[in-house]
mmCIF file of the protein (N, C-alpha, C, O) and its ligand, coordinates in Angstrom:
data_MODEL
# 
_entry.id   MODEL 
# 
loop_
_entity.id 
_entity.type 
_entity.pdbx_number_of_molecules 
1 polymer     1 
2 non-polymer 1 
# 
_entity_poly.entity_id                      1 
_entity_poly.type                           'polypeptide(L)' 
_entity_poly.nstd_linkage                   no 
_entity_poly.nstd_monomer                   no 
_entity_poly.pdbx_seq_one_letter_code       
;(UNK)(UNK)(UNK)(UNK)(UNK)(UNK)(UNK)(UNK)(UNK)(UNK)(UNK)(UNK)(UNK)(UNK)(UNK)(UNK)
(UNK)(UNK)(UNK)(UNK)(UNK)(UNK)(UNK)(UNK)(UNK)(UNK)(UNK)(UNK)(UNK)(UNK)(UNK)(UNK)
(UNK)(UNK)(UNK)(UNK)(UNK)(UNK)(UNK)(UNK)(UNK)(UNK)(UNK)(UNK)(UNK)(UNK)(UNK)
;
_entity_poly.pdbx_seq_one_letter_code_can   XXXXXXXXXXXXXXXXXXXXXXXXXXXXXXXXXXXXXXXXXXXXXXX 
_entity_poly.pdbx_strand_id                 A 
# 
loop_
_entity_poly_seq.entity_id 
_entity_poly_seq.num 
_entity_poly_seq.mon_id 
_entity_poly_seq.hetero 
1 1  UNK n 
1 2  UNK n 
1 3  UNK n 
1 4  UNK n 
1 5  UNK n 
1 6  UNK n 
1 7  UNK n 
1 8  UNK n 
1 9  UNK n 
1 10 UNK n 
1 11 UNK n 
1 12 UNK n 
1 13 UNK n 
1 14 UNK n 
1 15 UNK n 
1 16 UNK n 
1 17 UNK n 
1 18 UNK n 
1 19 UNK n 
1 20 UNK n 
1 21 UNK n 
1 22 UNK n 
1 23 UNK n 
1 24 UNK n 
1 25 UNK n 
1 26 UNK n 
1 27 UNK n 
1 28 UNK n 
1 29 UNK n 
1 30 UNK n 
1 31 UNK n 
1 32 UNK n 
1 33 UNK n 
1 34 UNK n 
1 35 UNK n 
1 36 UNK n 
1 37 UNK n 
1 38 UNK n 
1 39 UNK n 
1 40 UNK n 
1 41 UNK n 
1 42 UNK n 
1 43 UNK n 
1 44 UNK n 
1 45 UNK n 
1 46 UNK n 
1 47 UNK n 
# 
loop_
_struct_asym.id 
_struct_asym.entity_id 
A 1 
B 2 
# 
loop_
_chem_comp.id 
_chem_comp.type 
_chem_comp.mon_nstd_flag 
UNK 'L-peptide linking' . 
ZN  non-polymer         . 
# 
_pdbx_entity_nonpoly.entity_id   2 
_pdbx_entity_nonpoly.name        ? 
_pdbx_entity_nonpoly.comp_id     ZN 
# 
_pdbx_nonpoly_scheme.asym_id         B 
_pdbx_nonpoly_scheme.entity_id       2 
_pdbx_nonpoly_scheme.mon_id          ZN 
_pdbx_nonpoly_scheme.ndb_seq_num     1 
_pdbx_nonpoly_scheme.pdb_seq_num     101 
_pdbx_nonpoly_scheme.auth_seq_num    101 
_pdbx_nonpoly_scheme.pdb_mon_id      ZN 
_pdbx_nonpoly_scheme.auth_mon_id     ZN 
_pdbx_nonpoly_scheme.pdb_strand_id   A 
_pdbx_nonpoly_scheme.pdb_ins_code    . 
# 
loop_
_atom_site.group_PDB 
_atom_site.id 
_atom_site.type_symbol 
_atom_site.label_atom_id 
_atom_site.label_alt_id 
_atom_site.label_comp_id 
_atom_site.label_asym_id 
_atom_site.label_entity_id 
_atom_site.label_seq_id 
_atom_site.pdbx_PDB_ins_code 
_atom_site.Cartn_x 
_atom_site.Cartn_y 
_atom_site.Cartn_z 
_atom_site.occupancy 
_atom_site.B_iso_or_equiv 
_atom_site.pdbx_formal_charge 
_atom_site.auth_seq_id 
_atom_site.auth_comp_id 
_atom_site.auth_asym_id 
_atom_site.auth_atom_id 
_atom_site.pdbx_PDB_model_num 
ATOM   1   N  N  . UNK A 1 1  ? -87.875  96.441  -75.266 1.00 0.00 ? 1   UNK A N  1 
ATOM   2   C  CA . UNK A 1 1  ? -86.937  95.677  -74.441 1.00 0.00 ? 1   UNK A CA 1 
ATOM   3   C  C  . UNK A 1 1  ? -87.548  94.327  -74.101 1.00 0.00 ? 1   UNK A C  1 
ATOM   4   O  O  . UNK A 1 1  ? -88.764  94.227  -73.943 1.00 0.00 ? 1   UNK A O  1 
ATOM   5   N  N  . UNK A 1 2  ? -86.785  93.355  -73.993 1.00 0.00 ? 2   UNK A N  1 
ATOM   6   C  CA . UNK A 1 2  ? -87.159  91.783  -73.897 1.00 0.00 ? 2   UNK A CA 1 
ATOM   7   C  C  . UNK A 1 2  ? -86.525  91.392  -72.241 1.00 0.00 ? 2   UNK A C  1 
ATOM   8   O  O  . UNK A 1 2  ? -85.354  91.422  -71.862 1.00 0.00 ? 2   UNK A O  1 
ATOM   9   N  N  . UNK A 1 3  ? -87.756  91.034  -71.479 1.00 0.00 ? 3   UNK A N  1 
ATOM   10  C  CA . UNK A 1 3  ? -87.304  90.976  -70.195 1.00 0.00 ? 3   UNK A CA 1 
ATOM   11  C  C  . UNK A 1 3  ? -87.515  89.257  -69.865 1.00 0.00 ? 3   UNK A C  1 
ATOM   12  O  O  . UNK A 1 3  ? -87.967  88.638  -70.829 1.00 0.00 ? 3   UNK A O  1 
ATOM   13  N  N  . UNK A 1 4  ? -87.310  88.648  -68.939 1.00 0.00 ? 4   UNK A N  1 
ATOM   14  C  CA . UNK A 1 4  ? -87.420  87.426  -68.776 1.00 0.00 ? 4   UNK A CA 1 
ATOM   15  C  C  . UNK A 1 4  ? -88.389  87.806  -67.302 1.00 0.00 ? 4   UNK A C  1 
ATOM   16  O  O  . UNK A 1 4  ? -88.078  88.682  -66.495 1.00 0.00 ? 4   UNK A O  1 
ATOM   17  N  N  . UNK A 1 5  ? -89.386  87.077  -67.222 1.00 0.00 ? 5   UNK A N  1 
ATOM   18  C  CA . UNK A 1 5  ? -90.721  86.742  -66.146 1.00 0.00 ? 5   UNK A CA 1 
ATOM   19  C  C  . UNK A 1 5  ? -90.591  86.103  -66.036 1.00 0.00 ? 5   UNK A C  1 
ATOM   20  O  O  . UNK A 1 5  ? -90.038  85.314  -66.802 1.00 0.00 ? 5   UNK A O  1 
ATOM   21  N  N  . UNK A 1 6  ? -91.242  85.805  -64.350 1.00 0.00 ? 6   UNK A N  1 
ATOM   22  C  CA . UNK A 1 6  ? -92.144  84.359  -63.973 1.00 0.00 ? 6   UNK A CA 1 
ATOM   23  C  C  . UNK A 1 6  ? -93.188  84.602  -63.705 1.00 0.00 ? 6   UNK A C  1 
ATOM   24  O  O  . UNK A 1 6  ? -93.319  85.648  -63.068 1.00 0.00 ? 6   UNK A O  1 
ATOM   25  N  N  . UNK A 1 7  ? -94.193  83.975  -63.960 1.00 0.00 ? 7   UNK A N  1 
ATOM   26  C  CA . UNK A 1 7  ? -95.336  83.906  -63.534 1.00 0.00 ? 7   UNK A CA 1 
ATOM   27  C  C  . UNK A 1 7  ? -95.973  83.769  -62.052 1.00 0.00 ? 7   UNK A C  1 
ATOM   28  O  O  . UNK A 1 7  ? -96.353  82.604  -61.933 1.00 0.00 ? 7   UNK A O  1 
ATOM   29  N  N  . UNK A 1 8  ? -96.287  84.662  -60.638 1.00 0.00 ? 8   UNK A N  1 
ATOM   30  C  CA . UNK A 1 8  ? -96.047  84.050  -59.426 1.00 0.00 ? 8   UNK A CA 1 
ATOM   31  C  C  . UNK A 1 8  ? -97.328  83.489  -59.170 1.00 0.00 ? 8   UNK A C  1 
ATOM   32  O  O  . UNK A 1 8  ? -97.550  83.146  -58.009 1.00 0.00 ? 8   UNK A O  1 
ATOM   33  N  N  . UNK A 1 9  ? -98.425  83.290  -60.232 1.00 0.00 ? 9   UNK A N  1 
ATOM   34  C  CA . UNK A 1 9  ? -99.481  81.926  -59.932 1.00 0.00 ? 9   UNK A CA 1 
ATOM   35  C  C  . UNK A 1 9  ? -98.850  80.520  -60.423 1.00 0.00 ? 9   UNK A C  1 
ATOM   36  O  O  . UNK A 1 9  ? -98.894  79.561  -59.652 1.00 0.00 ? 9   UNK A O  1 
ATOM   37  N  N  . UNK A 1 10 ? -98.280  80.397  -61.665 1.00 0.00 ? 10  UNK A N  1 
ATOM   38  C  CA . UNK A 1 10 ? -97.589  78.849  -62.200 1.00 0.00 ? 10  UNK A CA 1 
ATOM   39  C  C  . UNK A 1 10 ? -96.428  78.874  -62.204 1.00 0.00 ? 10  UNK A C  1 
ATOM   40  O  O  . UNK A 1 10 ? -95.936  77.756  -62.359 1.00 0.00 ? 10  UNK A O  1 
ATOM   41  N  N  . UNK A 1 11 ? -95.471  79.970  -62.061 1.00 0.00 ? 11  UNK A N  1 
ATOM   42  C  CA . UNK A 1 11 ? -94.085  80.005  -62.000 1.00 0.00 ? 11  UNK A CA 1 
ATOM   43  C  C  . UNK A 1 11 ? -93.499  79.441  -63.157 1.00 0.00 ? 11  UNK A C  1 
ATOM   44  O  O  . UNK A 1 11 ? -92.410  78.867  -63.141 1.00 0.00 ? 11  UNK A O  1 
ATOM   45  N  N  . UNK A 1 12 ? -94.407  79.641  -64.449 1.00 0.00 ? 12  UNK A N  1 
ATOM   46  C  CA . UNK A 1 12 ? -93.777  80.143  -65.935 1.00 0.00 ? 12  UNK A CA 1 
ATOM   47  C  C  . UNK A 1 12 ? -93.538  81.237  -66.258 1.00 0.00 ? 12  UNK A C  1 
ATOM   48  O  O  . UNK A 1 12 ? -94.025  82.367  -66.292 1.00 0.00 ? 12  UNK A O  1 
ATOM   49  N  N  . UNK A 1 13 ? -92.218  80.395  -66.623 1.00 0.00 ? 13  UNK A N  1 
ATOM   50  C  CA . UNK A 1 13 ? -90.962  81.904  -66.614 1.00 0.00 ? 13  UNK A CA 1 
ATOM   51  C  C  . UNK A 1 13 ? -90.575  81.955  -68.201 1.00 0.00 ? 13  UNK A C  1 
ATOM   52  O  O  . UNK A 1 13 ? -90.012  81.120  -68.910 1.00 0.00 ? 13  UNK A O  1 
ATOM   53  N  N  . UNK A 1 14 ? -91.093  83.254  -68.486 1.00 0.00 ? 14  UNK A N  1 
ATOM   54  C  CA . UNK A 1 14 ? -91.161  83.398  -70.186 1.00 0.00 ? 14  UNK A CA 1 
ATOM   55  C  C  . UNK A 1 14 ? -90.319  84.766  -70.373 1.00 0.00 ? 14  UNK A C  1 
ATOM   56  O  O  . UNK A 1 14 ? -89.817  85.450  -69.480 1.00 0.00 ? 14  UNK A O  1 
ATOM   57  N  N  . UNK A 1 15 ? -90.298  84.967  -71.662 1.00 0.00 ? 15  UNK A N  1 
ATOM   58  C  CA . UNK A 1 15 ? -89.452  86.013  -72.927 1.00 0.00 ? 15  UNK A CA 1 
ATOM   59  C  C  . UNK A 1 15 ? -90.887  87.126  -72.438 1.00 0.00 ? 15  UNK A C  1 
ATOM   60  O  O  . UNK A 1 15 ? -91.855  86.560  -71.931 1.00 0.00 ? 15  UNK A O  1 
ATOM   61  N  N  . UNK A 1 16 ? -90.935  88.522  -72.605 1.00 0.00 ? 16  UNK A N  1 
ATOM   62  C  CA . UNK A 1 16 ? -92.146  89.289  -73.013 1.00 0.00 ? 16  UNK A CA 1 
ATOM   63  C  C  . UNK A 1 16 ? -91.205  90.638  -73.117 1.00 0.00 ? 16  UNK A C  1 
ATOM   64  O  O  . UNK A 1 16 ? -90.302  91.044  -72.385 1.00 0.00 ? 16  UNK A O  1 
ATOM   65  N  N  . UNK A 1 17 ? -91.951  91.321  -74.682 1.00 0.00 ? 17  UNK A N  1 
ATOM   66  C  CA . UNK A 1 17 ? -91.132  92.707  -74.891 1.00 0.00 ? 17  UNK A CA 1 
ATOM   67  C  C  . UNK A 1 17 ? -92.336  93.440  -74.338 1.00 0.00 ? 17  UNK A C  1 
ATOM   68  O  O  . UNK A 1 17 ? -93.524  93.276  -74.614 1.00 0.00 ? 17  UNK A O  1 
ATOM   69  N  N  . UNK A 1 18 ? -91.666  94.429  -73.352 1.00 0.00 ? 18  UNK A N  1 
ATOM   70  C  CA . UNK A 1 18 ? -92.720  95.460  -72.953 1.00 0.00 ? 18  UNK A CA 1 
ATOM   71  C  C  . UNK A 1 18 ? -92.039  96.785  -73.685 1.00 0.00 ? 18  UNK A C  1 
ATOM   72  O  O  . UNK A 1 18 ? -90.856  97.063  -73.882 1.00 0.00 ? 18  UNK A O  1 
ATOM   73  N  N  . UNK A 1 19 ? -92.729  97.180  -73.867 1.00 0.00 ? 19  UNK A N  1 
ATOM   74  C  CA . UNK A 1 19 ? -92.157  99.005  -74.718 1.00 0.00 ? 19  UNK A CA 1 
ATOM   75  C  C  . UNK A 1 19 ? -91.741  99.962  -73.730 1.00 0.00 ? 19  UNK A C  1 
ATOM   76  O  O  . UNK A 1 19 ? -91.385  101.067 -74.141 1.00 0.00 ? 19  UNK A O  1 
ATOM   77  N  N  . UNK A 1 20 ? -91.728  99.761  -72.691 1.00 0.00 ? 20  UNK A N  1 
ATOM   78  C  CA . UNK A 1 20 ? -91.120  101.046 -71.730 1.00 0.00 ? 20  UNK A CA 1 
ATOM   79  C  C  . UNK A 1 20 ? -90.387  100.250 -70.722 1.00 0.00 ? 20  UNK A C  1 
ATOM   80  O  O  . UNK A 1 20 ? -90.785  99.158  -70.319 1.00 0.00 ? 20  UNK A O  1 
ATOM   81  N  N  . UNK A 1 21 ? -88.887  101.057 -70.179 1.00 0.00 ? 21  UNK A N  1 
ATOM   82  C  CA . UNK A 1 21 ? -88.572  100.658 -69.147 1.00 0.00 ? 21  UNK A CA 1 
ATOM   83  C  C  . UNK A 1 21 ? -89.213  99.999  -67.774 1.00 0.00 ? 21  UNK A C  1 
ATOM   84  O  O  . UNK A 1 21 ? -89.588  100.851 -66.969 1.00 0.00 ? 21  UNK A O  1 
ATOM   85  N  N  . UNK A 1 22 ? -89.369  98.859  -67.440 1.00 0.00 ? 22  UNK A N  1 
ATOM   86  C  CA . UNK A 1 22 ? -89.273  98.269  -66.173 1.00 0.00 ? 22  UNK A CA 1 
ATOM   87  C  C  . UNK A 1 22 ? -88.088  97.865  -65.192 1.00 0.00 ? 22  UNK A C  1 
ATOM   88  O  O  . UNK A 1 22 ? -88.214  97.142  -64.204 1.00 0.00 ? 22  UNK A O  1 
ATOM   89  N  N  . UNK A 1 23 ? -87.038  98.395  -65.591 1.00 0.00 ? 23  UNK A N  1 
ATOM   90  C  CA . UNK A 1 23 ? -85.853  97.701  -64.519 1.00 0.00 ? 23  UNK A CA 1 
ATOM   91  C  C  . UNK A 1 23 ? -86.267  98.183  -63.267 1.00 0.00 ? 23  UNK A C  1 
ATOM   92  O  O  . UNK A 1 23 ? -85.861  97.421  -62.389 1.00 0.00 ? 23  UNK A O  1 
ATOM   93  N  N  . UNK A 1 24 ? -87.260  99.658  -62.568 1.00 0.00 ? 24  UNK A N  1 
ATOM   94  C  CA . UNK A 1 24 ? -87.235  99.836  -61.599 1.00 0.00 ? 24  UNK A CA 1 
ATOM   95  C  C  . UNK A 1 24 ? -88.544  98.852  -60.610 1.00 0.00 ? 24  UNK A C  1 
ATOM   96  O  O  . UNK A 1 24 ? -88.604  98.770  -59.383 1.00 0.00 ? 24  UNK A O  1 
ATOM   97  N  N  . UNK A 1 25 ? -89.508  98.184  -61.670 1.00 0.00 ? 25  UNK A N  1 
ATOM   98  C  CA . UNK A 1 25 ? -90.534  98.048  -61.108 1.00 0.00 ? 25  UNK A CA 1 
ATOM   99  C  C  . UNK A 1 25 ? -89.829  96.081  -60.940 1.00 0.00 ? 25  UNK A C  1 
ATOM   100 O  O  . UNK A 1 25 ? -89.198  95.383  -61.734 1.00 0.00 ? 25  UNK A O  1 
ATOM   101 N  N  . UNK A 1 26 ? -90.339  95.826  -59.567 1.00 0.00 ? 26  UNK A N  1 
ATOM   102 C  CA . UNK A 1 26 ? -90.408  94.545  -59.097 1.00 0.00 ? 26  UNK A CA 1 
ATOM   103 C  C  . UNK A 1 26 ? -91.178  93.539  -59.472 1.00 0.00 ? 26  UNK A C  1 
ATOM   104 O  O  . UNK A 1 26 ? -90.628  92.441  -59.387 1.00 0.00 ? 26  UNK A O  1 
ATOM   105 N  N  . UNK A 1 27 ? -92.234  93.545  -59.846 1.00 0.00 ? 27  UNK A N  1 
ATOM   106 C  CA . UNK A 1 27 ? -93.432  92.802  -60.959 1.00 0.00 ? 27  UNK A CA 1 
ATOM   107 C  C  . UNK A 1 27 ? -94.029  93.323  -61.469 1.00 0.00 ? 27  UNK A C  1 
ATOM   108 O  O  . UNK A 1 27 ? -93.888  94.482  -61.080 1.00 0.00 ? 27  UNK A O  1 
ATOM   109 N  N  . UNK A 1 28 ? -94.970  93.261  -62.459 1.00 0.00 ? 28  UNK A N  1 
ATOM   110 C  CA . UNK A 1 28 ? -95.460  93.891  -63.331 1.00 0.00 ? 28  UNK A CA 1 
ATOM   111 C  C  . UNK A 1 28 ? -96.697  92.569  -63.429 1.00 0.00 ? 28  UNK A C  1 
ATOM   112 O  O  . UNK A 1 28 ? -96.503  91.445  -62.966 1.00 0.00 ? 28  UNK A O  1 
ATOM   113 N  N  . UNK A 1 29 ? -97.733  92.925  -64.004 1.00 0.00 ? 29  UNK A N  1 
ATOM   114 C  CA . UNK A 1 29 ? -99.178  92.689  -64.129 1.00 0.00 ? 29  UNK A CA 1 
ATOM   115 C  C  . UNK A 1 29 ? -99.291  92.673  -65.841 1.00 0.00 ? 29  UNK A C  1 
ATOM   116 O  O  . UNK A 1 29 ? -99.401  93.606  -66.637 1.00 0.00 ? 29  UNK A O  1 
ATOM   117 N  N  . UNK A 1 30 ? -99.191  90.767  -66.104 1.00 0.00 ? 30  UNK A N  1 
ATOM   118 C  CA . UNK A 1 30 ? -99.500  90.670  -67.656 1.00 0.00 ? 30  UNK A CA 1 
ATOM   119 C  C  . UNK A 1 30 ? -100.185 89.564  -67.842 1.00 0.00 ? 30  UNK A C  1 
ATOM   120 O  O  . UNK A 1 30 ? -100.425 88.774  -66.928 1.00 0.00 ? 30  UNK A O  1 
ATOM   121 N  N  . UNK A 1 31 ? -100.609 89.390  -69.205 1.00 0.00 ? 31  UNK A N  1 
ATOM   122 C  CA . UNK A 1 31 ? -101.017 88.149  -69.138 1.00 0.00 ? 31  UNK A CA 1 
ATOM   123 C  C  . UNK A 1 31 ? -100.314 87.379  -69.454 1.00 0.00 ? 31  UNK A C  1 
ATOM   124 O  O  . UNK A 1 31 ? -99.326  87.520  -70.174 1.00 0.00 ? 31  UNK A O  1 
ATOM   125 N  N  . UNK A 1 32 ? -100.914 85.969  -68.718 1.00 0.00 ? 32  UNK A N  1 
ATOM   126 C  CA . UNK A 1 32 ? -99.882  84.598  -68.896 1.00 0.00 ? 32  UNK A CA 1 
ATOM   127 C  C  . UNK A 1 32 ? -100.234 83.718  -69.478 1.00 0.00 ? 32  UNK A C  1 
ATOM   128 O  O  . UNK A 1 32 ? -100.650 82.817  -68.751 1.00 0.00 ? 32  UNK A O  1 
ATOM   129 N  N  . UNK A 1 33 ? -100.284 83.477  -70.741 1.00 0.00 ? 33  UNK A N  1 
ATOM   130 C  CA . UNK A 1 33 ? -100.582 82.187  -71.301 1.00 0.00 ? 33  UNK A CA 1 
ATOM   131 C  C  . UNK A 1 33 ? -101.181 81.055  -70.767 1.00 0.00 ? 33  UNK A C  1 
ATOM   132 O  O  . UNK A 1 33 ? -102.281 80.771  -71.243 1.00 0.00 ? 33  UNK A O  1 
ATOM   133 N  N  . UNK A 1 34 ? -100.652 80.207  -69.739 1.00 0.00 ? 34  UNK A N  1 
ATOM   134 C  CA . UNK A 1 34 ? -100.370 79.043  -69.111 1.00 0.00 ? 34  UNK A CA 1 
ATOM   135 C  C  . UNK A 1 34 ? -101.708 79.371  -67.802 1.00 0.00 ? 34  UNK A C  1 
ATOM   136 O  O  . UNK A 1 34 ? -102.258 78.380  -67.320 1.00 0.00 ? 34  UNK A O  1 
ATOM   137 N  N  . UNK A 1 35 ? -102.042 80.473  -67.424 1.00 0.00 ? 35  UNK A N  1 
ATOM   138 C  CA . UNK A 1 35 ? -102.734 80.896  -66.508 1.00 0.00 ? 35  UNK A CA 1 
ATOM   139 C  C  . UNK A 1 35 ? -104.191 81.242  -67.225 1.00 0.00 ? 35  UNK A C  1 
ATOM   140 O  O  . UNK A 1 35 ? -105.309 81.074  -66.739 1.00 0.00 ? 35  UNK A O  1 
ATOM   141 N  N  . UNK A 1 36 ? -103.801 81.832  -68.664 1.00 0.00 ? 36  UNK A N  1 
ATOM   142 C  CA . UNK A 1 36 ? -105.107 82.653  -69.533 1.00 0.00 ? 36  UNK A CA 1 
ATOM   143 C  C  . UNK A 1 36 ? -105.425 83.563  -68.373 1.00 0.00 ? 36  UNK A C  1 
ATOM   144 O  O  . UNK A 1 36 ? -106.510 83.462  -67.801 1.00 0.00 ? 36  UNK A O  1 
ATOM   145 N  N  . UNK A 1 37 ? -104.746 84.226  -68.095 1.00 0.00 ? 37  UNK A N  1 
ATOM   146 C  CA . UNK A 1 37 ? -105.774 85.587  -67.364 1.00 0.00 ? 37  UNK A CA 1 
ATOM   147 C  C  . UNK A 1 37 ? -103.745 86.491  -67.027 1.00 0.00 ? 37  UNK A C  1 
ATOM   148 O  O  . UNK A 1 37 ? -102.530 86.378  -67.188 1.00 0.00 ? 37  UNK A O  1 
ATOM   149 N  N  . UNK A 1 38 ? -105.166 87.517  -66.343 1.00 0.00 ? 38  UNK A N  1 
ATOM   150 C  CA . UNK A 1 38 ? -103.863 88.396  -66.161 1.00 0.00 ? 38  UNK A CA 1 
ATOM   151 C  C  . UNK A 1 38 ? -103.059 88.428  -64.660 1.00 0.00 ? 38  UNK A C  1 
ATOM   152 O  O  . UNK A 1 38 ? -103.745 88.992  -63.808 1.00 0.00 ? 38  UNK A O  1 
ATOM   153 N  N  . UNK A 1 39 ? -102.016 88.040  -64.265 1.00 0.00 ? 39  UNK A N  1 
ATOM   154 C  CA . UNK A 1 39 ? -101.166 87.996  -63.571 1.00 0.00 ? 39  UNK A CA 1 
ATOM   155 C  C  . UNK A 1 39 ? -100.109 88.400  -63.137 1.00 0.00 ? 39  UNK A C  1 
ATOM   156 O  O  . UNK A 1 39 ? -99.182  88.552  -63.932 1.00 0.00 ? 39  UNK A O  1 
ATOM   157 N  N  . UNK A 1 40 ? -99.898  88.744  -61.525 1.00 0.00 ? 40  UNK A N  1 
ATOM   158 C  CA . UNK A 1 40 ? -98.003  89.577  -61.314 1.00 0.00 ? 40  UNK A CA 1 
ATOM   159 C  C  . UNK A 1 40 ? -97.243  88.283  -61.792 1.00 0.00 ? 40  UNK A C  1 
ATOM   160 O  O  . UNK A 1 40 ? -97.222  87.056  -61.691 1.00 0.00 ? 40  UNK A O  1 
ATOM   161 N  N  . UNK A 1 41 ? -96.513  89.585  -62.498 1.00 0.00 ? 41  UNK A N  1 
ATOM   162 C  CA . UNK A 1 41 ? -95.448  88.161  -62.763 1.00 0.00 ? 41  UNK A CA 1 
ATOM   163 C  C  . UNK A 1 41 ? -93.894  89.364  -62.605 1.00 0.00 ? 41  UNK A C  1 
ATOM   164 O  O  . UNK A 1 41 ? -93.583  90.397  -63.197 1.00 0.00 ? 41  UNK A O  1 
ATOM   165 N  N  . UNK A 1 42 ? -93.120  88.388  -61.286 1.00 0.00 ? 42  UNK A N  1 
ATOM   166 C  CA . UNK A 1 42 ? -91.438  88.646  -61.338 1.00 0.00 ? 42  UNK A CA 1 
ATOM   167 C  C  . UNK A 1 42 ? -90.814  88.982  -62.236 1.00 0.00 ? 42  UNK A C  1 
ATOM   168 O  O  . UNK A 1 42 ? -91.014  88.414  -63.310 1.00 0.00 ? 42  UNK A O  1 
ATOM   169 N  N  . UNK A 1 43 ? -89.583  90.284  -62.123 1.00 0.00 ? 43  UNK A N  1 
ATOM   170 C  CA . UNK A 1 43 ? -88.929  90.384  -63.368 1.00 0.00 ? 43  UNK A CA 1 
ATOM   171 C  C  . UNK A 1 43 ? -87.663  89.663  -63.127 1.00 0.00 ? 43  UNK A C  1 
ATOM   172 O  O  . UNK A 1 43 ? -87.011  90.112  -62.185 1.00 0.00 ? 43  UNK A O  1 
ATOM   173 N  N  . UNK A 1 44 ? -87.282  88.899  -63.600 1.00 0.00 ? 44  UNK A N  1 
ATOM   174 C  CA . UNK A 1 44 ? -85.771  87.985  -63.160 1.00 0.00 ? 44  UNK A CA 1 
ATOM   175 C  C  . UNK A 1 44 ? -85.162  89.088  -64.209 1.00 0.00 ? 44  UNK A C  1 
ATOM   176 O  O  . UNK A 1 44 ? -85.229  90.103  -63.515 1.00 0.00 ? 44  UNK A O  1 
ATOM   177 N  N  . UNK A 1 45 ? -84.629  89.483  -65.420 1.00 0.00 ? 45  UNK A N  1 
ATOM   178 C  CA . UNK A 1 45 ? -83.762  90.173  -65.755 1.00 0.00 ? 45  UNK A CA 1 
ATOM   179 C  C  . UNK A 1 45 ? -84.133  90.595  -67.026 1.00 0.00 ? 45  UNK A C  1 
ATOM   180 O  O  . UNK A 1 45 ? -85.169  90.349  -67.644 1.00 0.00 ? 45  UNK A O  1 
ATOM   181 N  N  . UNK A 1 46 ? -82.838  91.484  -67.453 1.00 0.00 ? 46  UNK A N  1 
ATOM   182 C  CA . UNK A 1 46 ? -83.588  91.679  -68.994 1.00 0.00 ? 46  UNK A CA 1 
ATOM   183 C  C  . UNK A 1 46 ? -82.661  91.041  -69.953 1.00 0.00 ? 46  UNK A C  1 
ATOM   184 O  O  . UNK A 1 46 ? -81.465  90.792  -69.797 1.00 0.00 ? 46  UNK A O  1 
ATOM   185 N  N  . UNK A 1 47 ? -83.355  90.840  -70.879 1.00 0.00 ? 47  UNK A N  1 
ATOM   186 C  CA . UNK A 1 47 ? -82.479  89.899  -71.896 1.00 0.00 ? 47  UNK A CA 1 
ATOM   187 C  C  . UNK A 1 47 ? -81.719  90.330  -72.795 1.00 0.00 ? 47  UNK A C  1 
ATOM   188 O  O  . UNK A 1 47 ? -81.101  89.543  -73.511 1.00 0.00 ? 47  UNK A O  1 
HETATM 189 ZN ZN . ZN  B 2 .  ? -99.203  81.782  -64.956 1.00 0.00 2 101 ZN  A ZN 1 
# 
């Protein structure tokens, strides 16, 4: 599934397919490009 993030250290808001349901979880912990490290990042919706 392809969800849309933001990042809540730079507030880049990207595409990322995670393999298991997240609609219930509120952020999730990935890495961010723009940050290079790993970060909560918001789920705004799924795509
Ligand atoms: Zn970031």
């Amino acid at each position: 599934m392809t969800w849309i993030v933001k990042c809540e250290k730079c507030g880049n808001v990207r595409e990322v397919y995670v393999s298991y349901n997240i609609k219930d979880l509120k952020r999730i912990y990935i890495y961010c490009p723009k940050c290079r490290e790993n970060t909560f990042h918001v789920i705004i919706k799924r795509q």
